[in-house]
C-alpha positions in Angstrom: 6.2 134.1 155.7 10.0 134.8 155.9 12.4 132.7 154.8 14.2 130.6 157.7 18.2 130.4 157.8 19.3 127.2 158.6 22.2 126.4 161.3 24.3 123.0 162.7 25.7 123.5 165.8 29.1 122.0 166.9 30.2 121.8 170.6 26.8 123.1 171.2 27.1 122.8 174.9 25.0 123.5 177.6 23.2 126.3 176.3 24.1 126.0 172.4 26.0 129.1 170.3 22.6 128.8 168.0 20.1 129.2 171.1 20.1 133.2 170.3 19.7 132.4 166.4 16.8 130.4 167.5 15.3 133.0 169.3 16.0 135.5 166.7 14.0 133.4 163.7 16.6 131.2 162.1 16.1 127.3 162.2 18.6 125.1 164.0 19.0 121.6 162.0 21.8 120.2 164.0 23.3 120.0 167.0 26.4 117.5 168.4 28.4 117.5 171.3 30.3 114.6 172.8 29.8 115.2 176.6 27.0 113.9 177.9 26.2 116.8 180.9 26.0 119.1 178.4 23.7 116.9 175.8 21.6 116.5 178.3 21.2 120.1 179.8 20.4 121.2 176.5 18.3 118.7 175.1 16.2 119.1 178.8 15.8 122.6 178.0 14.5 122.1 174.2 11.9 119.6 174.1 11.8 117.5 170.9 15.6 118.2 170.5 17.6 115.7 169.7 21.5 116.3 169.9 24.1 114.2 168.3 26.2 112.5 171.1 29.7 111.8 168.7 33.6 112.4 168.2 33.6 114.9 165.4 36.8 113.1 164.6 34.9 110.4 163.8 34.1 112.0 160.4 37.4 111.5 158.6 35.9 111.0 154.8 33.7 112.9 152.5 31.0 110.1 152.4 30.5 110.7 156.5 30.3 114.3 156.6 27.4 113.9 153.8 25.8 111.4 155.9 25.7 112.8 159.5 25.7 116.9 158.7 23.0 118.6 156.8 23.2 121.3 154.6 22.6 124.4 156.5 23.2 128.1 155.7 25.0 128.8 159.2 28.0 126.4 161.0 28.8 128.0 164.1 31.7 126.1 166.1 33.2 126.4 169.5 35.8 123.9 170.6 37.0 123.2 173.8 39.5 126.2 175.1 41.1 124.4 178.1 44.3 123.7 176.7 44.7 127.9 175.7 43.4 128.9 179.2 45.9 131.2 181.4 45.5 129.0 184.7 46.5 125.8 182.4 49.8 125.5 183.6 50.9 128.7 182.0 49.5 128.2 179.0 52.0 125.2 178.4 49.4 122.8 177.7 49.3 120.3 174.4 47.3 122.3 171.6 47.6 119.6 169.1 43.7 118.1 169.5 42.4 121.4 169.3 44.5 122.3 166.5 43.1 119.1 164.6 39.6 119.9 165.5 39.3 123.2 163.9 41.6 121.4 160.9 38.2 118.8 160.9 36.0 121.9 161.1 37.6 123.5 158.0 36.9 120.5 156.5 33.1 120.4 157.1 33.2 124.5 155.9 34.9 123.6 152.2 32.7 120.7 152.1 29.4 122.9 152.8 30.5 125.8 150.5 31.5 123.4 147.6 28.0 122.1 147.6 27.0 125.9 147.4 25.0 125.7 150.4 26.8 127.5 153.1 26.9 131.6 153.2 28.4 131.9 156.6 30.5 130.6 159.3 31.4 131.1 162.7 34.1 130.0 165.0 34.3 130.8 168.9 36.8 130.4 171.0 39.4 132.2 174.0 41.4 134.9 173.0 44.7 132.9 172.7 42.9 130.4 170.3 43.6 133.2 167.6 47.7 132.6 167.4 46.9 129.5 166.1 44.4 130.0 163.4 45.8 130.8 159.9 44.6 133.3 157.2 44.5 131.1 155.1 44.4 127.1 154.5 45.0 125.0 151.2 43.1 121.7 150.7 46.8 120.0 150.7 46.6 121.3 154.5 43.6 119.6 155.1 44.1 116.2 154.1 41.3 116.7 151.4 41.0 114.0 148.6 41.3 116.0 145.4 42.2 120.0 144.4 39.7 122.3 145.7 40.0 126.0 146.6 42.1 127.5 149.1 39.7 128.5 152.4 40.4 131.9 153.4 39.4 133.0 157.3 38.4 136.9 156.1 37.2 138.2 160.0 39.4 137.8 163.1 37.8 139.9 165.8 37.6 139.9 169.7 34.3 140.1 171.3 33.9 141.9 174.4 30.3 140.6 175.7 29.6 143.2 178.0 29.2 144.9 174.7 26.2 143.1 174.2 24.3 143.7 177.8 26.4 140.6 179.4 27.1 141.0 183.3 30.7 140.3 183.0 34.0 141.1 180.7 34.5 138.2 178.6 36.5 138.5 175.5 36.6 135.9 172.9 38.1 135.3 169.3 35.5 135.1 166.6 36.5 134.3 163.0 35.1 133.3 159.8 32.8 134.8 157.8 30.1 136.9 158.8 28.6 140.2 159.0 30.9 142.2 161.7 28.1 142.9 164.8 27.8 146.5 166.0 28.3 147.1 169.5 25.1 147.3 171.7 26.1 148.5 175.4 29.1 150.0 175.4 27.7 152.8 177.4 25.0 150.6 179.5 26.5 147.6 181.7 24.6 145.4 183.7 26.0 145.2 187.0 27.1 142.0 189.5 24.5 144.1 192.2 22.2 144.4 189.5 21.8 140.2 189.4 22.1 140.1 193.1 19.2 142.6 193.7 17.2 140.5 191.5 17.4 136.8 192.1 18.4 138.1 196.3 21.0 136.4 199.0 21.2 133.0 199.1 21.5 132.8 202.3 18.3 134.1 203.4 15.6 132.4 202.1 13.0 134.6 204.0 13.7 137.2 201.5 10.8 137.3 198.7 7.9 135.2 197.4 9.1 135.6 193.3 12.3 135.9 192.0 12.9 138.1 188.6 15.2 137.7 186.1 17.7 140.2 185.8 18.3 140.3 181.9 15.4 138.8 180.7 12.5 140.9 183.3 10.0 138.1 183.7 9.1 136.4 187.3 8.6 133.1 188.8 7.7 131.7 192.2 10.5 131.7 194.4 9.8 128.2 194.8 10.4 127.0 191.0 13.8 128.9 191.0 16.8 126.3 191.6 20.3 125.9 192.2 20.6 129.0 194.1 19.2 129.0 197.6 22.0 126.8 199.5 25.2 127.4 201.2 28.5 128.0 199.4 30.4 129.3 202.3 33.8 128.8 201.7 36.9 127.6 204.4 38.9 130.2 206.3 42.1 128.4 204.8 40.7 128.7 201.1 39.6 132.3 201.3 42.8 132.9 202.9 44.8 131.8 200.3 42.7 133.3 197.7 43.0 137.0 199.3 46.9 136.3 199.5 47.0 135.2 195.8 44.7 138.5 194.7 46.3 141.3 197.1 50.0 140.0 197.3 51.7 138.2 194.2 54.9 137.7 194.0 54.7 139.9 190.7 51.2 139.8 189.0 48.8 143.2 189.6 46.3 143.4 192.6 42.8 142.2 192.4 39.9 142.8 194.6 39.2 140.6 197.4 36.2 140.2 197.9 34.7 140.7 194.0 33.2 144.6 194.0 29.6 144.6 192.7 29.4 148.0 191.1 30.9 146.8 188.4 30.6 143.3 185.4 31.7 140.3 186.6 34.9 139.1 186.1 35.0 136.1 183.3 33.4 132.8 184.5 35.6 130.0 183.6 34.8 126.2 184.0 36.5 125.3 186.7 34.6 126.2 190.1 37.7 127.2 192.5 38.0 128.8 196.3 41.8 129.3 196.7 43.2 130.5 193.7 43.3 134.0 192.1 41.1 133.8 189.7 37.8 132.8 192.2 35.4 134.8 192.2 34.6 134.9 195.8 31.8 137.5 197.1 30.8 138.4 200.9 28.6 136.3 202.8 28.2 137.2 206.8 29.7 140.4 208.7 30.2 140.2 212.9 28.7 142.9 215.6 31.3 145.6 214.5 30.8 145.1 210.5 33.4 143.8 209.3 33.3 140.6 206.8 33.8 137.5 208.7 32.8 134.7 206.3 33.1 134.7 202.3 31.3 132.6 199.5 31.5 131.2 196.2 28.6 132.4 193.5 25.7 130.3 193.4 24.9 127.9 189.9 22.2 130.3 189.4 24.3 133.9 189.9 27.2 132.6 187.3 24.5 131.5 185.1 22.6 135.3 185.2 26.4 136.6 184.7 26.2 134.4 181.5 22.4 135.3 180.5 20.8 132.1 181.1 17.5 133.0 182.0 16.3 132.1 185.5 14.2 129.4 184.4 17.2 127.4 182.4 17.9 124.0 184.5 21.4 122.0 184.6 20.7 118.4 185.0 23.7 116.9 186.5 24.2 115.5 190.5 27.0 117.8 191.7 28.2 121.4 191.8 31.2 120.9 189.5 29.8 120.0 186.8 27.1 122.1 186.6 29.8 124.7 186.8 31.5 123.9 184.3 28.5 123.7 182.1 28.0 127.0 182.4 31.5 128.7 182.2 31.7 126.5 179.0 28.7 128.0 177.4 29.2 130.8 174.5 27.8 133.8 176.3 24.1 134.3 174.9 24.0 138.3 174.2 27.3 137.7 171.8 25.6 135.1 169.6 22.5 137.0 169.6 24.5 140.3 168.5 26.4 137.8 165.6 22.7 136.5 164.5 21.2 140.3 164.2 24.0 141.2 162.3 23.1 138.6 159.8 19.5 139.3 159.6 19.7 142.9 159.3 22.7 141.7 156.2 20.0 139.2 155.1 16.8 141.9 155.0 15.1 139.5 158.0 13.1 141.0 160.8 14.4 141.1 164.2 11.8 138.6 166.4 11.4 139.2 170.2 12.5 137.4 172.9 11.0 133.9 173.0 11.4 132.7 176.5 11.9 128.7 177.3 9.5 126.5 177.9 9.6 125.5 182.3 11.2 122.7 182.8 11.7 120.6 185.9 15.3 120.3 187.2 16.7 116.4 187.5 18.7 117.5 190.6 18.4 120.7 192.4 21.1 121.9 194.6 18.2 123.8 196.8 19.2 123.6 200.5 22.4 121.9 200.3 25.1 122.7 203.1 28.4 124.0 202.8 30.6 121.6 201.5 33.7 123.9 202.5 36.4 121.3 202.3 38.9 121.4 205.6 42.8 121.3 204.7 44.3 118.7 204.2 47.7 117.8 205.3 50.5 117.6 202.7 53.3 115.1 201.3 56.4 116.1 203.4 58.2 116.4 200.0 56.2 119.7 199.4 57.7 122.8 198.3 57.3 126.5 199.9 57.6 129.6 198.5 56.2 133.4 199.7 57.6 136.4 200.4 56.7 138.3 203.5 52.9 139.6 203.1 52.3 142.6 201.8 55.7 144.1 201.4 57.0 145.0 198.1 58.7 148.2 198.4 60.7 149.5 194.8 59.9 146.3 192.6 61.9 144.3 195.8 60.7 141.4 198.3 62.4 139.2 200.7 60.9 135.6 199.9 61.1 132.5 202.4 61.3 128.5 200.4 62.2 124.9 200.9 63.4 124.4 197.1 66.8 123.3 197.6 65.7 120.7 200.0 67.1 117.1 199.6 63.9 115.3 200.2 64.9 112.0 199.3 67.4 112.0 202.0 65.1 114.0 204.1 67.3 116.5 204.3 65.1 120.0 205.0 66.9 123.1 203.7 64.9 126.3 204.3 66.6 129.6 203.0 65.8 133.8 202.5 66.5 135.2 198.9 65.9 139.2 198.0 64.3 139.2 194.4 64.0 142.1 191.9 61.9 142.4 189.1 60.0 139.2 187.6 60.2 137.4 184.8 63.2 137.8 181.8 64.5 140.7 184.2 64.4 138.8 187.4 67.5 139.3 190.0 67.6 136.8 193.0 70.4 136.8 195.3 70.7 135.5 199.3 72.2 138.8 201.3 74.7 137.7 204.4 73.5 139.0 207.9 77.3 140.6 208.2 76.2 143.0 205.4 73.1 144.0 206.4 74.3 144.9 210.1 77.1 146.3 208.9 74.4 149.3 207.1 72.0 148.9 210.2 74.1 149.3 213.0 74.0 152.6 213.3 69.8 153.0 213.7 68.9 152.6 217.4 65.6 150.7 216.1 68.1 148.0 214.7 69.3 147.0 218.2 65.8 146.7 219.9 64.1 145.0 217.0 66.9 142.2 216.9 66.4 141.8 220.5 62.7 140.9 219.8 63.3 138.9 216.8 65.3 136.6 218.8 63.2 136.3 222.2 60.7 135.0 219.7 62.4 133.0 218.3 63.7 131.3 220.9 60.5 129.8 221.5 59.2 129.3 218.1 61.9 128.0 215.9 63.6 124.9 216.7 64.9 122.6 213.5 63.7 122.0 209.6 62.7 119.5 209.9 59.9 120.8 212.3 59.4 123.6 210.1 58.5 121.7 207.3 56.3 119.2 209.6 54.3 122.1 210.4 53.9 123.5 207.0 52.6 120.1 206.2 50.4 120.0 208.7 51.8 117.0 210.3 52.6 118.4 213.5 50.9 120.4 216.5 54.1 121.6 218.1 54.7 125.3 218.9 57.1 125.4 216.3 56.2 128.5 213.6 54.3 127.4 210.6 56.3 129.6 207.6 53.2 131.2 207.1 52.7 132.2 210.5 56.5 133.1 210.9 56.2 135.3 207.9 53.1 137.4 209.0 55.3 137.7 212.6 58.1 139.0 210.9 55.6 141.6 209.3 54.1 142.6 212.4 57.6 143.4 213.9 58.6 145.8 210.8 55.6 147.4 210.9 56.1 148.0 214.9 60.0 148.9 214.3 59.8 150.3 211.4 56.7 151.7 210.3 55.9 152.0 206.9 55.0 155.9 207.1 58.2 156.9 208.6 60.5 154.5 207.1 59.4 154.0 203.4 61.3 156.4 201.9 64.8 155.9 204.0 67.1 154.6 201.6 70.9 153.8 202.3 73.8 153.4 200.2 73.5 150.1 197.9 76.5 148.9 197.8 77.3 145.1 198.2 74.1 144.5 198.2 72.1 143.8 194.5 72.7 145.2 191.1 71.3 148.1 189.6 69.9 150.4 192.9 72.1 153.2 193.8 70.2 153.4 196.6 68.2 150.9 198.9 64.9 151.0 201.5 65.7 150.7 204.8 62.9 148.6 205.2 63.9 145.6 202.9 67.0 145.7 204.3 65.4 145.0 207.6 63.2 142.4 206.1 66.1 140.3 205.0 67.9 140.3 208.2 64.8 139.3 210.6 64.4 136.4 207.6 68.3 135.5 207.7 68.2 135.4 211.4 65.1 132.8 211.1 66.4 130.6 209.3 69.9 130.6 210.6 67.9 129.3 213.9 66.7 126.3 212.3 68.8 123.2 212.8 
């Protein structure tokens, strides 16, 4: 008989970063975690497992880290990411508890290896974890009790998993020490279609009588597979928003809208969203003439295929949410199982075959739910605006309607048109008088019949601020323009006036108007003006 690698697994999560060195031979002797949904997803789905519900901070002296962690060959370690994500607030959030639980985990590693025990170790994490993980740390660092050797962090890599047969591009940081693994699939991805094809619509439960897994290729009764037949149909307001956020930033690149399925998924992250750019949001019902009417969110079960759960893998907890989460906070399986090969074939082991899970029954199934698309709310009538006119950036330029400079606390309700250039450290903002605009416009005949329009219009749609903001805030029914719906107007009248493949490339002499353009489009210009004379119409 082989010999058996041993492995403790911290943060083990839902699924566990040692499930795949499980299934590849090796012996898992510990697991912790210290959020319950997860303990119990993975202890449901491992019979006679026991996982250790704790703080790892907790374990602050030699003596307890003797006590509570067993000597294994293998730590593998994956910490929560939230505070390095991109959506967290730009990446502004406090990184001080993560920072002191891989300081706690370098502890546990010089422990292991000074008791001679430990040959390799493993640290996962998101791609921006890796700024704040050293090369090298003394004991003094650590806050060890007496001299030890210095613990050098010798491999610093980022992971691609659809490398490793995983249905969608998620990068992570992997460091420690361990075999580097070769790359699998490169040339072979498996595809968002390929998963749909195989576990079929949600929506129509009339489709098959067994359901097969899409990485794994074994089958079960349609009947035993849960958390996937029920409605995740999302709000027209949500979707909305969501399209707007993908196809039209202010100044990030264009997504697609809805996901394509030719293609990996996109990374699944833990937090389950409908409105903001990074949903992934996929068809769901088309009208007579075929367009898309409706869109939805994935199902529990699709982002769990597009993490390699196998079908038969159940999530214990009551709501959506949380089972979301469980799963976007799981270490993608085909990645751990390419880090555990490379060990074996370093160690002279055998690679096993793929031992599937035991069934197990689900404690809440999400089976048959409805929709719980949520309707929109109304706002605080302190909230701020801010878009530019959709879908119109011409020459790195857009014409951008807000409320910031409004006096809230003495309800004062200032709205206000700014032309921007460029983004970020090379952003130009500046607010363009109507006399200076006309005074380059006059001369084009479709100036003089657009204007006319623009102000019939708004004669009956544009009354005070005050209403403006009312109605962006949902707090009024009036016929007053909501911004949004003033915007898209404005847009509709350029592209009537002065149509994008005519227009485009008119430019006119740049003078007085923004710095570092000899020449401007024609089109901005009218942008700005049908904004400028909007606003100056609200009292």
């Amino acid at each position: 008989m082989e010999k058996q690698l041993t492995v403790a697994d911290f943060f083990c999560g839902a699924w566990g970063f040692s499930e795949w060195f499980r299934q590849k031979g090796f012996k898992i002797a510990f697991w912790l975690d210290n959020w319950k949904p997860a303990i119990e997803t993975h202890d449901l789905n491992h019979p006679g497992v026991k996982t250790t519900y704790m703080n790892i901070l907790e374990l602050n002296t030699i003596e307890k880290i003797d006590e509570i962690i067993p000597d294994t060959d293998i730590i593998v370690w994956s910490p929560p990411c939230v505070s390095f994500s991109y959506s967290n607030k730009a990446w502004k959030a406090d990184k001080s508890l993560w920072i002191q639980l891989i300081e706690q985990y370098l502890r546990i590693v010089l422990r292991k290896k000074k008791k001679g025990t430990l040959k390799y170790r493993i640290m996962e994490n998101v791609p921006n974890s890796k700024d704040y993980v050293k090369d090298v740390y003394t004991w003094e660092e650590l806050w060890l009790p007496w001299k030890w050797p210095s613990l050098k962090i010798p491999q610093r890599h980022i992971l691609l998993a659809s490398d490793y047969w995983a249905p969608q591009n998620r990068k992570r940081f992997v460091c420690g020490d361990y075999p580097v693994p070769e790359k699998t699939h490169e040339w072979k991805e498996v595809l968002v279609k390929t998963v749909m094809d195989c576990i079929k619509n949600p929506l129509d439960w009339k489709w098959t009588n067994e359901i097969t897994d899409p990485i794994y290729w074994f089958t079960i009764p349609k009947l035993q597979l849960t958390d996937h037949f029920y409605d995740t149909t999302i709000s027209e307001h949500d979707w909305k928003r969501a399209k707007r956020l993908k196809e039209d930033h202010g100044f990030m690149g264009k997504m697609d809208f809805p996901e394509r399925t030719n293609r990996t998924c996109r990374t699944v992250t833990a937090t389950q969203s409908a409105s903001t750019r990074e949903s992934i949001i996929f068809w769901a019902d088309k009208n007579k003439e075929g367009k898309w009417t409706s869109y939805r969110l994935p199902t529990i079960r699709e982002i769990s295929c597009f993490m390699w759960f196998p079908i038969n893998y159940q999530f214990t907890w009551w709501n959506e949410s949380t089972k979301y989460k469980l799963v976007g906070n799981a270490v993608c399986p085909p990645m751990s199982a390419a880090l555990a090969w490379a060990i074996l074939k370093k160690e002279g082991l055998k690679n096993p075959k793929f031992i599937k899970n035991k069934d197990t029954k689900a404690g809440i199934d999400l089976t048959w739910r409805k929709t719980n698309a949520k309707k929109q709310a109304p706002k605080k009538i302190d909230s701020n605006y801010s878009r530019h006119i959709p879908y119109l950036k011409v020459a790195n330029l857009r014409v951008e309607l807000s409320n910031k400079t409004s006096d809230f606390e003495k309800w004062k309700h200032r709205w206000e048109s700014t032309l921007h250039r460029w983004s970020w450290k090379s952003a130009q903002s500046k607010q363009i008088k109507e006399s200076v605009i006309e005074e380059k416009m006059r001369e084009k005949k479709e100036f003089q019949i657009f204007i006319k329009e623009l102000e019939t219009t708004f004669k009956k749609n544009l009354f005070s601020s005050k209403e403006m903001q009312e109605r962006y805030c949902l707090l009024s029914n009036s016929s007053h323009f909501h911004p949004d719906q003033l915007l898209e107007y404005i847009k509709e009248m350029l592209d009537k006036f002065f149509p994008e493949n005519k227009f485009n490339k008119v430019l006119i002499d740049n003078k007085n108007i923004i710095n570092g353009k000899s020449n401007f489009p024609i089109r901005v210009l009218a942008w700005l003006y049908a904004l400028n004379l909007a606003v100056s119409k609200l009292k």
